[in-house]
Structure formats: C-alpha cells, structure tokens
C-alpha positions in Angstrom: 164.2 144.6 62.6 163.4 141.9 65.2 159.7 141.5 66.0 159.8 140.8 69.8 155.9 140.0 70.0 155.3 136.4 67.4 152.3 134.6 67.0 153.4 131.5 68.7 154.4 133.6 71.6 150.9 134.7 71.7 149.2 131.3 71.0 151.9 130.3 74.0 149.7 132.6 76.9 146.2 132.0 75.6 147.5 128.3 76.6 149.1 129.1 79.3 145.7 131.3 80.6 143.6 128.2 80.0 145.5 126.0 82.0 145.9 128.5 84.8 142.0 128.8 85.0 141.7 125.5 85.0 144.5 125.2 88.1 142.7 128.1 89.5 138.9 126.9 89.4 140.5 123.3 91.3 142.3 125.6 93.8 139.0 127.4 94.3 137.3 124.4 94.4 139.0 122.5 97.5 139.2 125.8 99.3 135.2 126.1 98.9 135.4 121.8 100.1 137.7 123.2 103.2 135.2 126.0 104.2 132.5 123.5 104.4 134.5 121.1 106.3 136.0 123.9 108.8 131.7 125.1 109.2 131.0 121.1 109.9 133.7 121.4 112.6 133.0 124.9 113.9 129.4 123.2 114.6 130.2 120.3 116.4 132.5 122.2 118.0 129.9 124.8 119.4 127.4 121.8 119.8 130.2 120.4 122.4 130.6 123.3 123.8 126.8 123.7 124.6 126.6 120.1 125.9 129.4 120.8 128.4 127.5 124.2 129.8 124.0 122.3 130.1 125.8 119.6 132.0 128.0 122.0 134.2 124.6 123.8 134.5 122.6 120.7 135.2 125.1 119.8 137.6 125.3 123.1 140.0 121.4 122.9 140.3 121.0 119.4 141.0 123.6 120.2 143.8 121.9 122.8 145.1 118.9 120.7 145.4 120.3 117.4 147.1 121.7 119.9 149.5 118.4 121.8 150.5 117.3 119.1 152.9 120.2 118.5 154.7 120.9 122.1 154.8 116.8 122.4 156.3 118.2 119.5 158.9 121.3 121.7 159.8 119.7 124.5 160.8 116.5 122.3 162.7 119.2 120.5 164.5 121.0 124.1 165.5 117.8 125.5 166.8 116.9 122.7 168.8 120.6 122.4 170.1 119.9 125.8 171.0 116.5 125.7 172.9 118.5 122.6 174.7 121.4 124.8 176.0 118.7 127.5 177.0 116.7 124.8 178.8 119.6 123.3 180.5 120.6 126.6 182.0 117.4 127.7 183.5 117.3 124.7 185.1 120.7 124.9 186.6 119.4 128.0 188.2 117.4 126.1 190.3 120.1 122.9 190.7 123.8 123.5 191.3 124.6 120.7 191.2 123.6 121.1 186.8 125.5 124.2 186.7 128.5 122.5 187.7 128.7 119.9 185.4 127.6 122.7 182.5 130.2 124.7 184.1 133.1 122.2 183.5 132.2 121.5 179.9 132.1 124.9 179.1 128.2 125.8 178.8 128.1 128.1 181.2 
C-alpha cells in the first residue's frame, strides 16, 4: 500500500506556509505604505481644492466691491441726466425755438 501523505511532504507546506506569510506580511506592508501615500494626496488634494474656492470666493466679492462706486456714479449720473431732460422741456414750453432743436434730436 502507497502512503500518499509522507513526512517530507508535510515538512514541504509548513515551509511553504512560512514563506507565504512572510510574502504576505510584505504585501500587506506596502499596501498599508500606499494607503498612507494615497491619504497624503487625498489631503493636498482637498487643501487645493479649498484654496481654489477661497480665491474664486475672494475674487466675486472683491468684484462686487470695485464695482459699487461706479455702479453709485451710474445711477447719480442717470438721475441727473434725467432732471436735465425734465428741465430742458419745461423750458421749451416757454421757448420754441428749444423745442425745436429738442425736437430734432429726438427729446421731445
């Protein structure tokens, strides 16, 4: 009767098990050193991301505030072109000579 289980087949896997944990603790080990080198980039990566919406941020506001005066100006300048074009057609009530000239450009 052949034995189909020896010794030294035995003796074979226990070595073959101890070199397999060691493969498998440095397999384990440079996936833990990839983890902590995909977190590093996952931070910079939000840190970037951050920076880019403070200045996107940074810039809408400080537009909004270099505009404010010249808007203000705008709508001075609007209402005093409009008490002008009020004024100048009372007065060419009075002068028709006025109302002509506002006439041809359209004022009147």
């Amino acid at each position: 009767m052949v034995v189909p289980f020896t010794l030294a087949d035995r003796d074979r896997i226990i070595r073959i098990e101890t070199k397999m944990d060691i493969k498998f603790d440095a397999v384990n080990a440079k996936f833990e050193a990839d983890n902590e080198r995909f977190d590093t980039i996952y931070w910079l990566l939000g840190v970037i991301v951050a920076l880019n919406l403070f200045i996107l941020g940074y810039t809408i506001w400080d537009r909004r505030t270099a505009l404010r005066p010249a808007l203000d100006k705008a709508i001075e300048a609007d209402a005093k072109g409009t008490i002008s074009i009020r004024t100048l057609r009372d007065y060419s009530k009075k002068h028709p000579d006025l109302a002509e000239i506002l006439k041809s450009h359209g004022i009147l």
